[in-house]
C-alpha positions in Angstrom: 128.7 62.5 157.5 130.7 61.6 160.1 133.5 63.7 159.5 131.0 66.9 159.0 130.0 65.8 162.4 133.1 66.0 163.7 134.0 69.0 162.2 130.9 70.7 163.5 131.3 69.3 167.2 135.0 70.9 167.0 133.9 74.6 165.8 131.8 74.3 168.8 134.2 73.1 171.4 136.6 75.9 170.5 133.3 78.2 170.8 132.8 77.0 174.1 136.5 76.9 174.9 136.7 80.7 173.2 133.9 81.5 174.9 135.2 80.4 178.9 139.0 81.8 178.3 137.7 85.0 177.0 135.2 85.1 180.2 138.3 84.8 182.5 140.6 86.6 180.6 138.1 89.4 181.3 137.5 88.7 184.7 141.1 88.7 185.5 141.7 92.2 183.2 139.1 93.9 185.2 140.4 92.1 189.2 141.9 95.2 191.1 145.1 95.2 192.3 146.2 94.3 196.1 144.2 96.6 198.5 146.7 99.3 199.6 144.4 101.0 202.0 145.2 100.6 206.2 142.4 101.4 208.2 142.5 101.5 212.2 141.0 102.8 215.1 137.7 101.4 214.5 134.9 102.0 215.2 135.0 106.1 213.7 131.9 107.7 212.9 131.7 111.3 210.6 129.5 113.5 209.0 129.3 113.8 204.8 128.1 116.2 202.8 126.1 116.6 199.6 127.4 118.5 196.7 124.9 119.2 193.7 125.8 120.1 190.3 123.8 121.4 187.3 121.7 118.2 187.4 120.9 117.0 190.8 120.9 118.7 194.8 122.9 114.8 195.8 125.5 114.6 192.9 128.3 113.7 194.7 129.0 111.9 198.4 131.5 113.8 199.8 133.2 112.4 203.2 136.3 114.6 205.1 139.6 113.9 205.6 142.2 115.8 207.6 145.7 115.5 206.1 148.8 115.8 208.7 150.5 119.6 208.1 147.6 121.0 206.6 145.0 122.9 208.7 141.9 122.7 205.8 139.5 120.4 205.6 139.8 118.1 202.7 137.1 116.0 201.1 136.9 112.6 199.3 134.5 112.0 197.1 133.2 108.3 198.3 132.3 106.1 195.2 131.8 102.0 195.8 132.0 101.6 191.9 135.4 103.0 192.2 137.5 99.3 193.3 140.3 101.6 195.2 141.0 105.2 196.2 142.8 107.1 194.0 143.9 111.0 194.1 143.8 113.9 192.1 147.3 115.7 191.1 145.4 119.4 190.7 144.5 119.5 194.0 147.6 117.6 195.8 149.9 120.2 194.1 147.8 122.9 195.4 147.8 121.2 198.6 151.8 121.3 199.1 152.1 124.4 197.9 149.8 126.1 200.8 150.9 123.4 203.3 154.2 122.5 202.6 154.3 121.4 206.3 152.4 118.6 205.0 155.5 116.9 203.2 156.7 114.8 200.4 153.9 112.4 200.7 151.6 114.9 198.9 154.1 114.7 195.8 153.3 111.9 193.2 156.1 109.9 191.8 155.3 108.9 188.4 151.5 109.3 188.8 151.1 107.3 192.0 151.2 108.1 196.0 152.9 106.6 198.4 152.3 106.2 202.2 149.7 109.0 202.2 148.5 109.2 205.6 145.1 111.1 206.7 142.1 110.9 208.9 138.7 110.3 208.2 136.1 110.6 210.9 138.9 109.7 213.9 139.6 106.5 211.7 143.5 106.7 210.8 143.8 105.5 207.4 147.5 105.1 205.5 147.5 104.3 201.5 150.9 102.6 200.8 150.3 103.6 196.8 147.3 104.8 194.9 147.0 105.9 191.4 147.4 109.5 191.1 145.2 111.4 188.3 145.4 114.4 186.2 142.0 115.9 187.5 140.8 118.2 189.7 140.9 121.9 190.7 144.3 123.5 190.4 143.6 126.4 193.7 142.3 126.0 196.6 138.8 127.7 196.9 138.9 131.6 198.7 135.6 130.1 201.1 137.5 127.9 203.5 134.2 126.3 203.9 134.2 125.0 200.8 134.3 121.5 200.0 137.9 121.1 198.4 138.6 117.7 197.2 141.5 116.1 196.4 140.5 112.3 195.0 138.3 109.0 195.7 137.8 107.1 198.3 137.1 103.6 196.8 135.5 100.4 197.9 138.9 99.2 199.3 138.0 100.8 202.4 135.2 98.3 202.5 137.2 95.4 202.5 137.1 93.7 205.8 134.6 96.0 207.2 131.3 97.2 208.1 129.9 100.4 206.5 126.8 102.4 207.8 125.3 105.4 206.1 122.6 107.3 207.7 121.4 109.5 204.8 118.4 111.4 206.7 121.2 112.6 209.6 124.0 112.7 207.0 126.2 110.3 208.5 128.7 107.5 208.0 130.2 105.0 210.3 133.0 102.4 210.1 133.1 99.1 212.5 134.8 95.8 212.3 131.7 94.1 213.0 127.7 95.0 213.0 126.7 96.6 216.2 124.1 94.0 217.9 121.9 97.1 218.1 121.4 98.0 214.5 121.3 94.1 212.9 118.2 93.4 214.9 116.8 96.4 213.3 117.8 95.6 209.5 116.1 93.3 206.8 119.2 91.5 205.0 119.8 90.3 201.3 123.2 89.1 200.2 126.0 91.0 199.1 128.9 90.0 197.6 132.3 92.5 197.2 132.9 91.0 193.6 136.1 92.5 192.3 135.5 95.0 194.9 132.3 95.6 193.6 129.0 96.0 196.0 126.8 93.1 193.9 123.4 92.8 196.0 120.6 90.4 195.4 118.0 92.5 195.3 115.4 92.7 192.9 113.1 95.1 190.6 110.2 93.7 188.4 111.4 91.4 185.5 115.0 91.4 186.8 117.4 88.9 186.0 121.1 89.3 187.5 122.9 91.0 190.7 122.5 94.8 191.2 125.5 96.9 191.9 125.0 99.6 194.6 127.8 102.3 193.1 127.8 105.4 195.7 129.2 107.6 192.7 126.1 107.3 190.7 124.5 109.5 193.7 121.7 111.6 191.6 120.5 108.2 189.8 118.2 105.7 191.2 118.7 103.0 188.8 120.9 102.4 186.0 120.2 100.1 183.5 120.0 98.8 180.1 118.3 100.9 177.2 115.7 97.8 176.8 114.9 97.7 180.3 114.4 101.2 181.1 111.6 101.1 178.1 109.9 98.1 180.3 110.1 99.8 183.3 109.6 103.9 182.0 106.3 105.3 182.6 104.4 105.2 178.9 104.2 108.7 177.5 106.1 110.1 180.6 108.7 113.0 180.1 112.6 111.8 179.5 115.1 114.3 180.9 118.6 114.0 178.7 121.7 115.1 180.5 125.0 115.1 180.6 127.2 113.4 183.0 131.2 114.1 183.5 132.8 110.0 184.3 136.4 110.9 184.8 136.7 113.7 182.5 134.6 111.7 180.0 131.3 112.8 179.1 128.5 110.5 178.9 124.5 111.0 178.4 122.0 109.4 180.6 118.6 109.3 179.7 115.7 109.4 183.0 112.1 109.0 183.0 109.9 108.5 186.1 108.9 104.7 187.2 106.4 102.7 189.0 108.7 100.0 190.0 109.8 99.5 193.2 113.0 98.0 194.4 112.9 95.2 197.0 115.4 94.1 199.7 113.8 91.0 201.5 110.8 92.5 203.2 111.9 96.0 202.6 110.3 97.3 199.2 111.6 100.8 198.1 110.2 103.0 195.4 112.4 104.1 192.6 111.2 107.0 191.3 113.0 107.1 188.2 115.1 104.3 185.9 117.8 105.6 183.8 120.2 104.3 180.8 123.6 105.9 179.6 124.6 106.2 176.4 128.7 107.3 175.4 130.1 104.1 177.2 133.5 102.6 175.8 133.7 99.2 174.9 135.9 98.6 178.3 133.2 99.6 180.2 130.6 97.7 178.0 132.5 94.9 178.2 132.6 95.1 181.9 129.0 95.4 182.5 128.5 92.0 180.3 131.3 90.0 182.2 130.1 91.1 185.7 126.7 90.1 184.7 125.3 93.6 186.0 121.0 94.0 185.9 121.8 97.5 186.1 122.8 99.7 189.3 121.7 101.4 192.0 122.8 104.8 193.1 121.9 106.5 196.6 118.7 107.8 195.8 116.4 104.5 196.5 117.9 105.0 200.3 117.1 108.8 200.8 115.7 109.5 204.3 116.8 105.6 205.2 119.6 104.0 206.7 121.5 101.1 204.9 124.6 99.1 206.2 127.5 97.1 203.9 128.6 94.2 205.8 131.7 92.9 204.2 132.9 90.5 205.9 129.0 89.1 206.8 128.4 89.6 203.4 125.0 90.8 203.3 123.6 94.6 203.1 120.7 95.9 205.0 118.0 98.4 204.9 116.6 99.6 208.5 113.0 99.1 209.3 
């Protein structure tokens, strides 16, 4: 009996043991790299712009950039589930080729950037090396007006900073610190930049578990797990199935209209609709169970509001 006992209280140390290693061996897979991005001449504010696709008006956040030697407009498309800024090799090469004025730094050297400089919003930002994808439109659109972008700007440039978005005016605005003005305004919850990932304490009904506010999910309120969305779904309501393009990968997200309401201390926001994806790999599986996600929130549960991401306060706020 005794050495059954001991047997059986060693498979379960090594299960335990297994169980902690493989928890930080995942941790540290998924930890971005050393933030590249240089931001200065704070504070900077700018406009964005909306751009819809076949399944929403608010698809995609899109904030401009102005790139030294090239007279267009570029656009970023600005994603906080996205832990650094990367760039698109379509649209870079069609860049240069209009704009050669613009220089070598538009020229990716074995997929990656260096010492990219551009503006956004009067803030001057320099990116010593970002990743470089094949992705992206390969000419530059006839409508000069049109919104031509050329990567990602990630949650790096949130890093030490203070973010406020203004969806009912549109715009976006960068400080070092809150201004006194808007934090008497705001009710706070935490917020923690986890792997530079915006986790917020918030809650929804029967919630257990941060949420992660992920700008790229714009036309989504909130993400979540298949089992959840049953609890929180309207019964007998209608389920609109579409299709979603992540990175070139297409995935299938399920929506139904909700009752539940989302609540930042003593703000309380309606959802509207819950959603769950289906087409996931196992990476991405894997890093929803590490992180310890409840699900995640996209922009729509702050239309007509204004929200701020305060970094290095670490908390997020909704205006009254």
């Amino acid at each position: 009996m005794k050495t059954l006992a001991k047997i059986l209280l060693s498979v379960v140390l090594l299960l335990v043991l297994g169980g902690l290693g493989g928890y930080f061996y995942m941790q540290q897979k998924f930890a971005p790299p050393a933030n590249q991005l240089r931001v200065t001449g704070l504070p900077a504010q700018g406009v964005f712009v909306w751009q819809a696709d076949a399944n929403a008006r608010r698809a995609h956040q899109l904030v401009p950039v102005r790139v030294p030697g090239c007279a267009r407009t570029c656009y970023l498309q600005f994603d906080t589930g996205a832990p650094y800024t990367v760039f698109y090799a379509h649209p870079l090469a069609a860049l240069h080729a209009q704009y050669p004025a613009a220089g070598p730094a538009l020229l990716p050297q074995a997929d990656t950037v260096r010492n990219l400089a551009f503006r956004l919003a009067g803030a001057r930002m320099l990116v010593r090396r970002a990743p470089v994808l094949q992705y992206g439109a390969h000419t530059l659109p006839a409508d000069t007006a049109a919104p031509f972008i050329v990567g990602t700007l990630g949650a790096d440039v949130l890093e030490g900073r203070v973010l406020v978005i203004d969806y009912l005016r549109r715009r976006f605005s960068l400080y070092a610190a809150v201004p006194d003005s808007l934090a008497g305004r705001a009710d706070f919850v935490p917020l923690e930049l986890k792997s530079r990932r915006v986790m917020l304490s918030a809650t929804v009904p029967g919630q257990s578990g941060p949420l992660m506010f992920d700008s790229g999910s714009s036309a989504f309120a909130l993400l979540t797990s298949q089992s959840r969305w049953q609890e929180l779904r309207r019964p007998a309501a209608p389920v609109r199935t579409t299709s979603v393009n992540s990175w070139g990968k297409t995935l299938t997200t399920h929506t139904a209209p909700t009752a539940a309401a989302l609540r930042l201390g003593a703000t309380e926001l309606s959802l509207g609709t819950v959603s769950y994806m289906t087409g996931m790999n196992l990476m991405q599986q894997l890093l929803t169970r590490v992180s310890g996600l409840a699900g995640m929130l996209g922009n729509e549960p702050f239309a007509g509001r204004t929200i701020i991401l305060d970094a290095p306060g670490g908390r997020f706020g909704v205006l009254r």
